[in-house]
C-alpha positions in Angstrom: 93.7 94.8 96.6 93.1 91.9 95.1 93.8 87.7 95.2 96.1 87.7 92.4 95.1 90.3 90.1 96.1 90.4 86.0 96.4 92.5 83.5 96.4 95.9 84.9 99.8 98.1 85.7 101.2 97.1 88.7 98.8 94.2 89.3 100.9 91.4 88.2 101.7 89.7 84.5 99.7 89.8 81.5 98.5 91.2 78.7 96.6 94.7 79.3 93.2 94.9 78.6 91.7 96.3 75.3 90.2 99.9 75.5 86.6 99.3 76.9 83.9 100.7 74.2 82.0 103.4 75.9 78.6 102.2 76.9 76.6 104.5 74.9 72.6 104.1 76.3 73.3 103.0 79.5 70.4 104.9 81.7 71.4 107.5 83.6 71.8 106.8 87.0 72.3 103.2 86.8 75.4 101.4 88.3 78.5 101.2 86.0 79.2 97.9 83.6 82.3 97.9 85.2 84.0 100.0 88.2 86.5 100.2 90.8 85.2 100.2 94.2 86.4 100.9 97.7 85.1 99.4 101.0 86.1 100.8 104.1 85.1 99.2 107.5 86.4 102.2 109.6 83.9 105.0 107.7 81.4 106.7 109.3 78.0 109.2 108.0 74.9 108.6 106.9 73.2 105.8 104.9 73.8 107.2 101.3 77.2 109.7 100.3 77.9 111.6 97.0 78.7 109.6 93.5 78.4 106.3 94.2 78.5 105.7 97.5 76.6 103.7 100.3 76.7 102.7 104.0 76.2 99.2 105.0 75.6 97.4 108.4 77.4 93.9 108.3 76.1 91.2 110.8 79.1 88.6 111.0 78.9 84.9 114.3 80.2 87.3 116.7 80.1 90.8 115.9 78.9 93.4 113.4 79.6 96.9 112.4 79.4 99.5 109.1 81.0 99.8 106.0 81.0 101.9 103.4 81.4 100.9 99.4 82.6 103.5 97.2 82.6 103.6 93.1 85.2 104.6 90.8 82.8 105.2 88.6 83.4 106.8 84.9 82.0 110.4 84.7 81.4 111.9 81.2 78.9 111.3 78.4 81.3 108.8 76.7 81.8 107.0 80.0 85.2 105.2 78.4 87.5 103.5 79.5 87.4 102.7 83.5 87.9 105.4 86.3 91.1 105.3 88.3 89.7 103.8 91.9 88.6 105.5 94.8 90.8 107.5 96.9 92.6 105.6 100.0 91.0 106.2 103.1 92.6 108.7 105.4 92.1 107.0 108.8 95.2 104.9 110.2 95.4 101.6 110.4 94.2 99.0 113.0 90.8 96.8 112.4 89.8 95.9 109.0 92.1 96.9 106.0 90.7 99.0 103.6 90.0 97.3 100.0 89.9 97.9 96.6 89.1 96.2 93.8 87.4 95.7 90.0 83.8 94.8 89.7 82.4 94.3 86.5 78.7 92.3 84.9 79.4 89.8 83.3 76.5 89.8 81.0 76.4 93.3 80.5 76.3 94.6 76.6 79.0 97.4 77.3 82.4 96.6 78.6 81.8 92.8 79.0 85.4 91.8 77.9 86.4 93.8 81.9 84.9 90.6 83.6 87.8 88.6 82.7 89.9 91.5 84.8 87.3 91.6 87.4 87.8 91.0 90.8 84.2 90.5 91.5 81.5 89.1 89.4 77.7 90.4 89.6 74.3 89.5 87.5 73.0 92.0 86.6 69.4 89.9 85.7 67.5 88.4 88.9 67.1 84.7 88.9 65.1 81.9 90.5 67.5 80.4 93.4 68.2 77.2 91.8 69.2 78.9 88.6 71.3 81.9 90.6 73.3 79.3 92.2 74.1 77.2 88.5 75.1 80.9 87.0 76.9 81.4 90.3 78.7 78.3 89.9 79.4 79.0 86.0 80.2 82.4 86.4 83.5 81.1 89.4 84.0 77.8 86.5 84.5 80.8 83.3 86.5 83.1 85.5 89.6 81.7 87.0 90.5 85.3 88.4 87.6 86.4 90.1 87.3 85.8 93.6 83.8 86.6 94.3 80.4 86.1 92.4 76.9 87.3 93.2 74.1 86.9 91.3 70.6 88.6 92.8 67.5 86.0 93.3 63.9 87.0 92.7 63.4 87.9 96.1 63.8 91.9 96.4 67.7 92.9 98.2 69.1 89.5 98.0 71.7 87.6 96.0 73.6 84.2 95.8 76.9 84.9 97.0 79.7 82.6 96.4 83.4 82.5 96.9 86.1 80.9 95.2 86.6 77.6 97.3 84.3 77.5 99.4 83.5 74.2 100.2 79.7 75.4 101.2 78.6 76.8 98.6 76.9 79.9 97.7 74.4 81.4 99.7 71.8 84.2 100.5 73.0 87.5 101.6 72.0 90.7 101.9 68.3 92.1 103.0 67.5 95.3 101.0 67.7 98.6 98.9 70.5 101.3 99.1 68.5 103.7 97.7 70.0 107.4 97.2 73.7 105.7 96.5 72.9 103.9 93.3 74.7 101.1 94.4 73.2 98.2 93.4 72.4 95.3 96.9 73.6 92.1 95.0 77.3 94.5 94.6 77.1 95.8 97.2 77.2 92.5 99.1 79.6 91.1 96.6 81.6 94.1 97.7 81.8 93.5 101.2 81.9 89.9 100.9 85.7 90.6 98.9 86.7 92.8 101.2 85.9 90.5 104.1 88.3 87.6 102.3 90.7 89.4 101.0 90.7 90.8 105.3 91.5 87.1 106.0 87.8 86.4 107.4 86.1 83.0 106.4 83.2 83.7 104.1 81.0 81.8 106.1 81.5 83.8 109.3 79.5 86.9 107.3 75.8 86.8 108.0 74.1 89.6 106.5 75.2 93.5 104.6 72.2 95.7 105.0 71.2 99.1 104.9 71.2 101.0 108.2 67.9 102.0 109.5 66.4 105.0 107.8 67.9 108.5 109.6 70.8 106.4 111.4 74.2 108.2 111.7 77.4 106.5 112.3 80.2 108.2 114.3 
């Protein structure tokens, strides 16, 4: 699930986390504060699924494939407290595990005390590069328990992406909207880039998480 998670049941010592406020005016339809989500390598369908879901092509030195990232997102007007996470996958084993883990925005005005529980960090404000990369380097400084941290640049479908020691650096990944899953491309990317880690794979090795070409299906 995660590198070395805290502070939620079964996820190792610490205190538990104070009841999140609810995020009263959020607007509709935009990705959650903070969420659970799931990213499956072995999933299949078309480019966008029901509540929260996308399908991504990932472009790696050697190979590439599709994933899908789900949300545990909070239903309900309230939207307290944070959604159990997705359902396990169903499929057997073999290839890339499946992962889970807690995403959360740091500078978000609802629910900002969950980055400290987070698993993944995103921005949720687009920055110049050179001022992406300092946040993404603050943001990995201020959060000893997060392993990944993106932060989306000024150029549309793109963020910084940077991963707890990695001697290179953050860098540009990601080309694109998800459209119809709500799922924003900066996540998205952070998504599969944790999943891809926490598989074992070097962070470098992954080139690109896109969205498939419009119409594609993937058996």
């Amino acid at each position: 699930m995660r590198h070395g998670a805290r502070g939620w049941p079964g996820r190792g010592a610490g205190p538990e986390p104070a009841p999140p406020e609810p995020d009263h005016g959020r607007p509709q339809g935009e990705e959650a504060d903070a969420a659970w989500f799931g990213v499956c390598f072995q999933a299949g369908g078309s480019g966008a699924g029901a509540g929260g879901s996308v399908l991504a092509v990932w472009t790696s030195d050697t190979a590439h494939g599709t994933v899908r990232v789900s949300s545990g997102e909070p239903s309900g007007p309230a939207r307290s407290g944070v959604a159990g996470p997705p359902a396990r996958c169903a499929h057997g084993g073999g290839g890339f595990p499946c992962d889970v883990h807690l995403r959360a925005d740091p500078d978000a005005p609802f629910r900002s005390g969950l980055a400290h529980y987070a698993d993944v960090l995103v921005g949720g404000v687009p920055l110049p590069a050179s001022s992406a990369c300092r946040r993404v380097h603050e943001l990995l400084t201020g959060y000893p328990g997060v392993l990944v941290v993106a932060v989306p640049v000024l150029e549309p479908g793109r963020a910084l992406v940077g991963v707890r020691g990695e001697a290179s650096g953050p860098r540009l990944l990601g080309t694109g909207a998800f459209g119809a899953g709500g799922l924003s491309p900066a996540g998205t990317a952070a998504s599969v880039m944790h999943a891809w880690v926490a598989a074992g794979r070097p962070p470098g090795a992954l080139r690109s998480v896109s969205p498939p070409a419009t119409g594609t299906a993937v058996a």
